[in-house]
C-alpha positions as CSV (number, residue, x, y, z in Angstrom):
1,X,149.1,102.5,67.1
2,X,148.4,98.7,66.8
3,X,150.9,96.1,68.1
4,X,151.3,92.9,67.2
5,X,152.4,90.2,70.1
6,X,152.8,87.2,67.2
7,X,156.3,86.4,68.0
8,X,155.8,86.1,71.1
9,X,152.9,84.2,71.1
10,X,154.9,82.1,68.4
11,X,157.4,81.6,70.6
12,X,155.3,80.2,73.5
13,X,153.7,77.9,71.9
14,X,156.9,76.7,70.1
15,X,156.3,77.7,66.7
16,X,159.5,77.9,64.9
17,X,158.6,79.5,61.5
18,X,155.7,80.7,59.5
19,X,155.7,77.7,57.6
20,X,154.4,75.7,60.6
21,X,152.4,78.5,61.7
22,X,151.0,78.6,58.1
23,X,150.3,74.5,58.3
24,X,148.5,74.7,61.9
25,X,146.2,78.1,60.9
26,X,145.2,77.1,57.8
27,X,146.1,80.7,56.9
28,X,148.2,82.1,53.8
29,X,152.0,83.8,54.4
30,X,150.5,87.1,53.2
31,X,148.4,87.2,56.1
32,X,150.6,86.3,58.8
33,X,153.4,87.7,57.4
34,X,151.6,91.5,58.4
35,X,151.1,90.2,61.7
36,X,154.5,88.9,61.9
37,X,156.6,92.5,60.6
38,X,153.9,94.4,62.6
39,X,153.7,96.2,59.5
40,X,150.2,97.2,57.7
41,X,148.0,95.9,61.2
42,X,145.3,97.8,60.5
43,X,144.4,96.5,57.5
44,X,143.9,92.9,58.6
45,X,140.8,90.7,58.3
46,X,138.8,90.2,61.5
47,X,139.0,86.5,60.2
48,X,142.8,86.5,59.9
49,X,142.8,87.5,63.5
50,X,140.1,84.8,64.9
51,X,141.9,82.0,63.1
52,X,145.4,82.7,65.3
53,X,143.4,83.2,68.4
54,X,141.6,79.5,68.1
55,X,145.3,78.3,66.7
56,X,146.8,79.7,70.0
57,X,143.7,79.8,72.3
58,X,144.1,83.0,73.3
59,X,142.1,86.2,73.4
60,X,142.3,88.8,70.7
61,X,143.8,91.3,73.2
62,X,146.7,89.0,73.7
63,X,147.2,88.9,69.8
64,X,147.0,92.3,68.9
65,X,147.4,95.7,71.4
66,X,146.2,99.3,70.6
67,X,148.7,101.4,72.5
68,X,147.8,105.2,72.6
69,X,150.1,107.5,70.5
70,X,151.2,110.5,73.0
């Protein structure tokens, strides 16, 4: 299972809605809104993913988990 840490990251960085996150990505709603529910993760774009990593400078592992199903 894939989980998405976008709010939090969001949070740190003091990014109040998708709108803003939308303005400093460059990246559509559509695509952060999947990371944002944590809803459809796997089918996101490498791309998608790299973009938030440079807009937060952080590493992809801190963006997105896989945690083990048991």
């Amino acid at each position: 299972m894939l989980k998405s840490n976008l709010r939090m990251l969001m949070a740190e960085h003091q990014i109040d809605d998708i709108t803003e996150l939308m303005e400093k990505s460059g990246l559509s709603r559509n695509s952060i809104n999947k990371l944002y529910r944590g809803t459809h993760l796997e089918t996101i774009k490498l791309e998608t993913l790299f973009k938030l990593c440079d807009t937060f400078q952080c590493k992809l592992s801190e963006l997105i988990e896989y945690v083990p199903e048991e």
